[in-house]
N, C-alpha and C positions, 0 to 999 in steps of 0.2 A: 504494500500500500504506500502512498504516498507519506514521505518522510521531511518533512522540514530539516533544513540545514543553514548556517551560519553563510558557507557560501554562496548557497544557491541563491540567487535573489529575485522574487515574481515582483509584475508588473505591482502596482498597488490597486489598481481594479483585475480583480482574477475573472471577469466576465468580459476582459479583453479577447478579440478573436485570434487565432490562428487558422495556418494554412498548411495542408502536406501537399506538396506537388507529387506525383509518380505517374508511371507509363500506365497503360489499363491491364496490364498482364501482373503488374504489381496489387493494383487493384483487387482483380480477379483472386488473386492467394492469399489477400487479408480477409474478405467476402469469405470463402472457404475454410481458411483456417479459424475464422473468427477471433487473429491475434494480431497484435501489431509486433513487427519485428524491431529487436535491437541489434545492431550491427555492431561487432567488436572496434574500436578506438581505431587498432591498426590497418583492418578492412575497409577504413572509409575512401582508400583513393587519395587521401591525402598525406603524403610523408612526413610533412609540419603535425598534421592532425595530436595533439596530444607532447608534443614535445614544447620544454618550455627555451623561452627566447636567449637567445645565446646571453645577452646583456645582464638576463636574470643571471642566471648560473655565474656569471665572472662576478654579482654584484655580489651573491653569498659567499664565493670563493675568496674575494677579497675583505669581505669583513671578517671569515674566518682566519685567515690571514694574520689580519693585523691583532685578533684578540678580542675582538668583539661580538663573541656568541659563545660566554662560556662554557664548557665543557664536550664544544665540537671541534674534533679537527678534520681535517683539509678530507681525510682519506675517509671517514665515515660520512660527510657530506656526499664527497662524488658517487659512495655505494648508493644514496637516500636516489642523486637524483638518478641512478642508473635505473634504481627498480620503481621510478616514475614512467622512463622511459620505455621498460622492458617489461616488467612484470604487468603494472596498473594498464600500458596500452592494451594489453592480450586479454584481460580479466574486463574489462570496464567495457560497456555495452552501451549502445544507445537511440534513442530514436527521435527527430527534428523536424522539427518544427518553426515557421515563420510567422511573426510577428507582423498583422497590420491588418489595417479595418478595410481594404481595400486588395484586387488582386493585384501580381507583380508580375511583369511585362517580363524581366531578367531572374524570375523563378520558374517562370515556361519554358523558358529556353534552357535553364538551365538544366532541370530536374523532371520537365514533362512535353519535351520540345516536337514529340513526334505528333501525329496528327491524331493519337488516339491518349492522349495524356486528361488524366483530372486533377480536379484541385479537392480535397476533401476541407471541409471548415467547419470551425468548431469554439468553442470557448476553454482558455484555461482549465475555468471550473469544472468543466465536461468533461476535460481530459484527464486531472485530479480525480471527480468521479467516480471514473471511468478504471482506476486501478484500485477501487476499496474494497474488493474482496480479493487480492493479490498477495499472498504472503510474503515476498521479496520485498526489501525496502528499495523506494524509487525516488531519488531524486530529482526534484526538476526547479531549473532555472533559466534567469537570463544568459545568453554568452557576454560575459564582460569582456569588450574588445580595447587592447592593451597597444600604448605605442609601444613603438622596439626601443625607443631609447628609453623609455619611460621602466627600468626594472626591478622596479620593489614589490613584485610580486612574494605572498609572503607560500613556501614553499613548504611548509610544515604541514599540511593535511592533502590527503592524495588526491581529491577533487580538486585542485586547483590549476592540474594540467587540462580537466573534463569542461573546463567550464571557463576557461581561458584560449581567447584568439587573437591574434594579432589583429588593428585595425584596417587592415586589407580585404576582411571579410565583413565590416560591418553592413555593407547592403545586402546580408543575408536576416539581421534583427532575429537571430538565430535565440527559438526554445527549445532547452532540451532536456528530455525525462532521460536517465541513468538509472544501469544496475551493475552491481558485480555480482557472480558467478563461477565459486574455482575450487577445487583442494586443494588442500595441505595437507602436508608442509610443504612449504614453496611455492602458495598461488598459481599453482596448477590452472592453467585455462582449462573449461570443460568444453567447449563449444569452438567447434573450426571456424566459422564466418561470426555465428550471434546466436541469436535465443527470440523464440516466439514467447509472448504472454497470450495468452485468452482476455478477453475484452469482452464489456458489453456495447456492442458497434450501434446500437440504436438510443444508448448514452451517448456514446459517442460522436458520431455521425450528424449534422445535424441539417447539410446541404451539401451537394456536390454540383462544382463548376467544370463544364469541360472545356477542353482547348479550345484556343481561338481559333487552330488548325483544322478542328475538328470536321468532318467531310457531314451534308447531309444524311438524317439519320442517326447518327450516332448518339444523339441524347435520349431518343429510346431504346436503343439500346440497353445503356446504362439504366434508366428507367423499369427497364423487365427485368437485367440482373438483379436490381435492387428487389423488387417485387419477389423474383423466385426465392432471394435468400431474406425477404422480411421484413426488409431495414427500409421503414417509413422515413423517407428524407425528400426535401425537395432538388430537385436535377435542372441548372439551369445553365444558357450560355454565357460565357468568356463577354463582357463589354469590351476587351482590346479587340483594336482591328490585328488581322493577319498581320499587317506589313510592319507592327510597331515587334512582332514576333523574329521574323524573318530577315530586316533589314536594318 
């Protein structure tokens, strides 16, 4: 279930909307599995994904350094941040979410650019909801988007590589629910790619937008899949033109 944390920080209205972009074949196996996927740290496609900024690491390097963090030296810091980087990326799961009362032109393209892509949308609250019968704790926050020169990041709790990005990515306004999953001893990953949770998707769910792309037809489509698996939602079009997609 949903777990409050020190870092994670939600909007202050939690009846704020988000958005999941994906392709309809993604669709299709949340429909069916009735779960939403978490993807491990390291599986997202991005190799920064979860590593912290070179700037960080030289700024705790150097105040351990000089003497200032007592009772840490140089060689147990670099083990803390190795198994930020190795262990916690392999262990740490997660599933994303974008942030805004509106669709986004460069969330289509990025994450649902084909002609048969949707937009699922939804409230915080819905999403929180949406995990209260889940026995895994789940955190969810803002991504705090970080300059590079800016590195005081404070490095002492293992969410703060999960929930830290450079501001390169802030026109993502990126939400994200978290989990870990592993044995021991040694944070064993259990899961090759991630981990489904079971959901209740008609908490969940509460409209689907399809692509601007989208070809005649296809919102009924989406309309009967919904109907045969149950999920009372409204199914509407994309207000972007094509061309603000495409060009």
């Amino acid at each position: 279930m949903y777990t409050p944390h020190d870092y994670c920080e939600l909007p202050s209205d939690i009846n704020t909307k988000i958005w999941r972009y994906i392709d309809f074949g993604k669709f299709i196996d949340l429909l069916e599995t009735q779960s939403l996927f978490f993807c491990r740290i390291d599986k997202l496609g991005d190799q920064n994904e979860g590593i912290l900024p070179k700037s960080t690491i030289d700024f705790w390097i150097d105040r351990v350094r000089r003497g200032l963090e007592s009772g840490q030296s140089e060689v147990d810091l670099k083990k803390h941040i190795s198994f930020l980087h190795t262990e916690i990326r392999r262990i740490a799961m997660v599933n994303c979410w974008h942030i805004s009362e509106h669709e986004n032109p460069a969330m289509w393209q990025i994450y649902a650019k084909n002609h048969f892509g949707i937009a699922i949308e939804t409230t915080i609250k819905d999403l929180i909801d949406t995990f209260k019968l889940i026995p895994d704790k789940i955190f969810i926050g803002k991504i705090n988007y970080c300059r590079l020169e800016d590195p005081r990041l404070n490095i002492g709790n293992t969410l703060i590589n999960i929930f830290n990005k450079l501001n390169y990515y802030n026109f993502e306004n990126e939400l994200r629910a978290e989990i870990e999953d592993y044995d021991m001893p040694g944070h064993i990953a259990k899961y090759e790619v991630g981990k489904k949770l079971k959901v209740d998707l008609n908490c969940l769910i509460k409209s689907i937008c399809i692509s601007p792309n989208a070809p005649n037809g296809f919102k009924r489509v989406v309309e009967l899949v919904l109907k045969d698996f149950k999920i009372d939602a409204l199914v509407r079009p994309s207000i972007i033109s094509d061309l603000s997609i495409n060009h």
